[in-house]
LUMTORMI-149697 format. One record per residue (C-alpha): residue number from 1; residue in three letters; chain; x, y negated, z negated. Coordinates in steps of 0.001 Angstrom, whole numbers, always signed. Layout:
residues N
<NUM; 'Ala'; 'A'; <X; Y; Z>>
...
//
This chain:
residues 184
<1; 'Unk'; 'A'; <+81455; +108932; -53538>>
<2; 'Unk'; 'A'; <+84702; +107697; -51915>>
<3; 'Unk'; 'A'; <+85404; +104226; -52221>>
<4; 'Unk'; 'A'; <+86729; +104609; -48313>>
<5; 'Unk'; 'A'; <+83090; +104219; -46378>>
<6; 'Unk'; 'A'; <+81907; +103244; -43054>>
<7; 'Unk'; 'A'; <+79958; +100119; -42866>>
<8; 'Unk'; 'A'; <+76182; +101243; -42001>>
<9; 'Unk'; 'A'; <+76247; +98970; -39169>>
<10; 'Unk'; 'A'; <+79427; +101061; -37365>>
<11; 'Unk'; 'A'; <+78344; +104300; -38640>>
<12; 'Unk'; 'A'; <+74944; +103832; -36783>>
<13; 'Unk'; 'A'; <+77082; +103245; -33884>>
<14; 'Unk'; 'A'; <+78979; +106877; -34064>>
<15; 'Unk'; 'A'; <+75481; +108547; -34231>>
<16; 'Unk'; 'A'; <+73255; +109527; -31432>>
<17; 'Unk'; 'A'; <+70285; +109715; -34087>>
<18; 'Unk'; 'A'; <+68131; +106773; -34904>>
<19; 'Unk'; 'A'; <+64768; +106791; -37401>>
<20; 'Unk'; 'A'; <+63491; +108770; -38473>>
<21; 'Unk'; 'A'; <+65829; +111607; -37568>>
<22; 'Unk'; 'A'; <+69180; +110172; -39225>>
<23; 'Unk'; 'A'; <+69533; +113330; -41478>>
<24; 'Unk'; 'A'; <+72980; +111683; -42581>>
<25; 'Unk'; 'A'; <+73035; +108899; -45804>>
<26; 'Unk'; 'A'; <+77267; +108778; -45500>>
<27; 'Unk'; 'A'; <+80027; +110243; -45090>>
<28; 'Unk'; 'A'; <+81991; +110651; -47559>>
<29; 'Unk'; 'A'; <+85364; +112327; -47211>>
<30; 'Unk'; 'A'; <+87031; +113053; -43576>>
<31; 'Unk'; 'A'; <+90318; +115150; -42858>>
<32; 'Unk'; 'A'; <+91645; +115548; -39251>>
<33; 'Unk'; 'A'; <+93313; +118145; -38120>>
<34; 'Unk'; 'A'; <+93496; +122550; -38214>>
<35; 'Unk'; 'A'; <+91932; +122542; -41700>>
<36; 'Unk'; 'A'; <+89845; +119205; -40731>>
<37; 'Unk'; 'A'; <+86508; +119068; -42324>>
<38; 'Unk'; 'A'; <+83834; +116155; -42730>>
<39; 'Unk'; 'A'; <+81693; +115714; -46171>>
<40; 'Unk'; 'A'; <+78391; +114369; -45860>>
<41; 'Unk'; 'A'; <+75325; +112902; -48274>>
<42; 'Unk'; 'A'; <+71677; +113113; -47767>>
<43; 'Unk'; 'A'; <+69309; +111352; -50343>>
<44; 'Unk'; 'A'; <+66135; +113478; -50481>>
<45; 'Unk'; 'A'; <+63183; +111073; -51355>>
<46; 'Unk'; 'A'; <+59450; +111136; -51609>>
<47; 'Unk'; 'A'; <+58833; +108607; -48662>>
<48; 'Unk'; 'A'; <+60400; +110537; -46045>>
<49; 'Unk'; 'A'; <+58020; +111108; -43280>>
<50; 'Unk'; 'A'; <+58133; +114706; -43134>>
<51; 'Unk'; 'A'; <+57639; +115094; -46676>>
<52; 'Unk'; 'A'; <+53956; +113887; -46239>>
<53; 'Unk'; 'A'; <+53207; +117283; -44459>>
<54; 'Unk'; 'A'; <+55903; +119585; -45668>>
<55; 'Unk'; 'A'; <+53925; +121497; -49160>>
<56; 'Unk'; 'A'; <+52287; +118333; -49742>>
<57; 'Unk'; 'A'; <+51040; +119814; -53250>>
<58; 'Unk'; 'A'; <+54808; +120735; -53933>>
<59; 'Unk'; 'A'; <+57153; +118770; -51809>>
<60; 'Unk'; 'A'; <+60496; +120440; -50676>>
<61; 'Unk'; 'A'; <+63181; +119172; -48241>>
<62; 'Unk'; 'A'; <+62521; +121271; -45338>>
<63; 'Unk'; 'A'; <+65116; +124288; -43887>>
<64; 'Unk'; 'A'; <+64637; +123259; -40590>>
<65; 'Unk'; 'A'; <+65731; +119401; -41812>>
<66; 'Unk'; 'A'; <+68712; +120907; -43436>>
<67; 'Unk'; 'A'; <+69744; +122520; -40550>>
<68; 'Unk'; 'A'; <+69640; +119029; -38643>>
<69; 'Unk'; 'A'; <+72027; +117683; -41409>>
<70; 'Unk'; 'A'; <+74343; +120438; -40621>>
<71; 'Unk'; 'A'; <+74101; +119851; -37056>>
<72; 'Unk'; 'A'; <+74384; +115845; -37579>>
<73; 'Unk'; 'A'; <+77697; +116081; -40139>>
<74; 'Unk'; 'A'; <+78839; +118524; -37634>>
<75; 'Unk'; 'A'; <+78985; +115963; -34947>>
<76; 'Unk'; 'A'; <+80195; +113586; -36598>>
<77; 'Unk'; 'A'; <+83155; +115807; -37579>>
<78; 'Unk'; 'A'; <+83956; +116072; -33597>>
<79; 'Unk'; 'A'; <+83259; +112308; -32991>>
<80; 'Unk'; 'A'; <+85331; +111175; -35655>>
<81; 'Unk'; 'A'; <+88048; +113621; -34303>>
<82; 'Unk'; 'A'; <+87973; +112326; -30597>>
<83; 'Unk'; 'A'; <+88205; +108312; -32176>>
<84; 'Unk'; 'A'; <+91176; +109616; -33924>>
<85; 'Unk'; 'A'; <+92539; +111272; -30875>>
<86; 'Unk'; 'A'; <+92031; +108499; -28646>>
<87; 'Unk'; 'A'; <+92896; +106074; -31239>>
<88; 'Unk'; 'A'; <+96619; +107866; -31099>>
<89; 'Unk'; 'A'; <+97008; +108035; -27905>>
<90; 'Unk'; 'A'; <+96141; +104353; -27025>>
<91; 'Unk'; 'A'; <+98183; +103110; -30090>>
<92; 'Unk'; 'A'; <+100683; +105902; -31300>>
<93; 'Unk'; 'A'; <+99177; +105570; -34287>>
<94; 'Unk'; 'A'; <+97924; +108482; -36345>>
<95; 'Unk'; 'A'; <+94967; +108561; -38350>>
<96; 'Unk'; 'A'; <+94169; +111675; -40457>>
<97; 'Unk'; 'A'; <+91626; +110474; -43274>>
<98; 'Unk'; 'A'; <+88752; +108748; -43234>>
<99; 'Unk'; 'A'; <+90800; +106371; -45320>>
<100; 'Unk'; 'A'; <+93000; +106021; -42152>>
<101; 'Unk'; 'A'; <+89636; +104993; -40192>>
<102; 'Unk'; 'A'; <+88204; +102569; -42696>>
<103; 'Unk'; 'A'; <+91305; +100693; -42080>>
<104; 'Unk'; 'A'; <+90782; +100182; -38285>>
<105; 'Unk'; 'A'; <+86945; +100606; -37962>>
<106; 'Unk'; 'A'; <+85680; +96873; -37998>>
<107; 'Unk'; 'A'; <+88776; +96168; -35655>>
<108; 'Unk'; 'A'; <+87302; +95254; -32351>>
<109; 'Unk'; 'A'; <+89408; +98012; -30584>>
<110; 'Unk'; 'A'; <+88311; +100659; -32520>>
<111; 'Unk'; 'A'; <+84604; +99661; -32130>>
<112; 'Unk'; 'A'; <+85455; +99512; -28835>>
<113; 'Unk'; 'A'; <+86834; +102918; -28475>>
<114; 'Unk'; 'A'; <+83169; +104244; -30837>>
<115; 'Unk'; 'A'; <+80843; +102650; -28410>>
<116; 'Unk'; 'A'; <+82725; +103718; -25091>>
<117; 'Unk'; 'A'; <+82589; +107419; -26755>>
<118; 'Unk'; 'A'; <+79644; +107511; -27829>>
<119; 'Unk'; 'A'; <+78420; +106729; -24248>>
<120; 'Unk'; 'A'; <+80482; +109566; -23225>>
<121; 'Unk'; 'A'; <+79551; +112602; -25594>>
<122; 'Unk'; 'A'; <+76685; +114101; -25881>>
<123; 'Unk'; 'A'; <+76257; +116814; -29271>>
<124; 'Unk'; 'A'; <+73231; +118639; -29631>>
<125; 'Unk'; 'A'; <+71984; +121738; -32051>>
<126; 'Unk'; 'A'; <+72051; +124764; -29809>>
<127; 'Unk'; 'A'; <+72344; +127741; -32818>>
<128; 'Unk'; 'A'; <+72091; +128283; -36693>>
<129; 'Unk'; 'A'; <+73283; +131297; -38750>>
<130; 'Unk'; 'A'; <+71806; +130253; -42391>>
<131; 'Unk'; 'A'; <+71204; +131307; -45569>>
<132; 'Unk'; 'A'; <+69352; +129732; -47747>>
<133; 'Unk'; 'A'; <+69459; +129937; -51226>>
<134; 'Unk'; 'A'; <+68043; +127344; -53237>>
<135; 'Unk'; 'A'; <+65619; +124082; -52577>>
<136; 'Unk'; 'A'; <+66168; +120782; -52313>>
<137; 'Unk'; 'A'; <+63383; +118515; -54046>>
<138; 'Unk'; 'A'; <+62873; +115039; -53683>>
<139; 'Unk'; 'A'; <+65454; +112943; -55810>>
<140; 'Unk'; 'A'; <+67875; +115311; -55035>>
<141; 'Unk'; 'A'; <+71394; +114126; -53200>>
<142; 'Unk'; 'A'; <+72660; +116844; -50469>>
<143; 'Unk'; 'A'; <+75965; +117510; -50261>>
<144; 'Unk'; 'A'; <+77423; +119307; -47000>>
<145; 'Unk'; 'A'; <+80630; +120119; -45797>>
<146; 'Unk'; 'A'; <+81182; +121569; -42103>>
<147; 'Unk'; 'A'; <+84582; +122856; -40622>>
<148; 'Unk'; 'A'; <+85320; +123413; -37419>>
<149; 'Unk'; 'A'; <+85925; +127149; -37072>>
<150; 'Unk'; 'A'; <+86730; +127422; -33117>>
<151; 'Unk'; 'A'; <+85602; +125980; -30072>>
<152; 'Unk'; 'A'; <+84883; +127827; -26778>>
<153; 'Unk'; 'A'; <+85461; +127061; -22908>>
<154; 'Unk'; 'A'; <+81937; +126525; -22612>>
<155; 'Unk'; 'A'; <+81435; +123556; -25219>>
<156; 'Unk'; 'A'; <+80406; +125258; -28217>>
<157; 'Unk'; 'A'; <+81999; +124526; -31210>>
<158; 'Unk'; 'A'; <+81142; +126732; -34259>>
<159; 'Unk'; 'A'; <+81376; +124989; -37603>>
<160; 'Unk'; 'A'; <+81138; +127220; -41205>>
<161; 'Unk'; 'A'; <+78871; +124844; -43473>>
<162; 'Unk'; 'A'; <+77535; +124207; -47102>>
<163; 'Unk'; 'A'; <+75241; +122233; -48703>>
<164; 'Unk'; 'A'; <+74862; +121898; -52060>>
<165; 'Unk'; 'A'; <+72731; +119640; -54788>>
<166; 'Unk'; 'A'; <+74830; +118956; -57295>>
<167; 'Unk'; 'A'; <+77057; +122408; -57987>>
<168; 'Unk'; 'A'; <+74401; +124518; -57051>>
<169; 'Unk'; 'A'; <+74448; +126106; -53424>>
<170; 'Unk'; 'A'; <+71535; +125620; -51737>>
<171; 'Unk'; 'A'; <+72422; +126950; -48042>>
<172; 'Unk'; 'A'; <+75332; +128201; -46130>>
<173; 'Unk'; 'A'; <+76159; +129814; -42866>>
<174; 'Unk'; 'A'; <+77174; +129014; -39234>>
<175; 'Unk'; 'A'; <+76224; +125542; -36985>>
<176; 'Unk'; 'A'; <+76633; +126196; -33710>>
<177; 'Unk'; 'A'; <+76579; +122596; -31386>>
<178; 'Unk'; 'A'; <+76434; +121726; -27382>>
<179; 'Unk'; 'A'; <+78618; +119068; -26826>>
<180; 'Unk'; 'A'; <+78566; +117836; -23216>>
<181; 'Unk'; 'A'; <+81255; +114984; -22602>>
<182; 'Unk'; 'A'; <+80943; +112851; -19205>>
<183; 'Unk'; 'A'; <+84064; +111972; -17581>>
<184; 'Unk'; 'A'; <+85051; +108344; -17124>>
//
C-alpha cells in the first residue's frame, strides 16, 4: 500500500459509483502521462451483497464484478488524468503521481476542480475482452492495474488490465469505457 492515499471522503467524490456498486477499496499508485497507469485494491469479503447469491455453498467473487473493477479503476485512471490536466493548466503546475495529487487534494481548489468534473464526465462500461484465469475468494485483496492503450474520436478509450490476488493472475484482457464529457 502507498503511504500517498486519497482521503475516502475525496475519493468518493471522483467516483460516479455509490453502495453497493463501489467495486474500488483505493487506489494505490497513479502515473500520468504516455506510460500512465492507475493501481487499484478491492477487499473481497463474505458480507458483500452479491456474495449471498453468487455459489452460496462455495462463495466466489463474481467475473462479471471483476469486470466492474476494471471498468471503475479504469475511470478513475481518466478522471485523475483530466484533474491533472486541468490542474496544469489553471496553475502551471504539473502533477504526475498520485503523490503529486495527495499534495493538493484537500486544497479547496482542487476539490473544486473534482466536483466541477465530475459533474461534467460521464464513464460507463461499454466492452470487455477477458480472460479469466483464477478465482477470487472471500478474504482475498484484488489487485488491478489498467493502462490506457488508445483512445478513439468517438469516446472510447481502451485500457489493457490485470488483476491479480497476491502474485497469482487471476484475469486479464481489454476494458473498453464510454466516456461522454458535457461542455461547460
Amino acid at each position: 500500500m502507498s503511504k500517498y492515499s486519497i482521503p475516502s471522503r475525496v475519493f468518493l467524490e471522483m467516483g460516479g459509483w455509490r453502495q453497493p456498486l463501489v467495486m474500488v477499496d483505493r487506489i494505490d499508485d497513479y502515473k500520468y502521462g504516455e506510460n500512465g497507469y492507475i493501481k487499484v485494491v478491492k477487499h473481497v469479503t463474505y458480507n458483500e451483497p452479491y456474495m449471498v447469491g453468487h455459489f452460496p455453498e462455495d462463495p466466489i467473487m463474481p467475473g462479471a464484478l471483476i469486470s466492474e473493477i476494471f471498468g471503475q479503476a479504469s475511470e478513475y485512471l481518466s478522471f485523475l488524468t483530466d484533474v491533472c490536466d486541468i490542474y496544469q493548466e489553471a496553475h502551471q503546475h504539473e502533477m504526475r503521481s498520485l503523490r503529486d495529487i495527495h499534495e493538493k487534494i484537500t486544497t479547496e481548489e482542487m476539490r473544486s476542480i473534482i466536483r466541477t468534473r465530475r459533474s461534467q464526465v460521464r464513464g460507463v462500461l461499454a466492452s470487455q475482452n477477458l480472460k479469466f484465469k483464477e478465482i477470487a475468494w472471500p478474504g482475498d485483496t484484488i489487485e488491478v492495474v489498467s493502462k490506457l492503450s488508445f483512445s478513439d474520436s468517438h469516446g472510447f478509450k481502451h485500457y489493457a488490465v490485470t488483476a491479480h490476488v497476491g502474485k497469482k493472475l487471476i484475469s486479464q484482457g481489454v476494458i473498453i469505457n464510454f466516456r461522454d464529457v458535457k461542455q461547460s
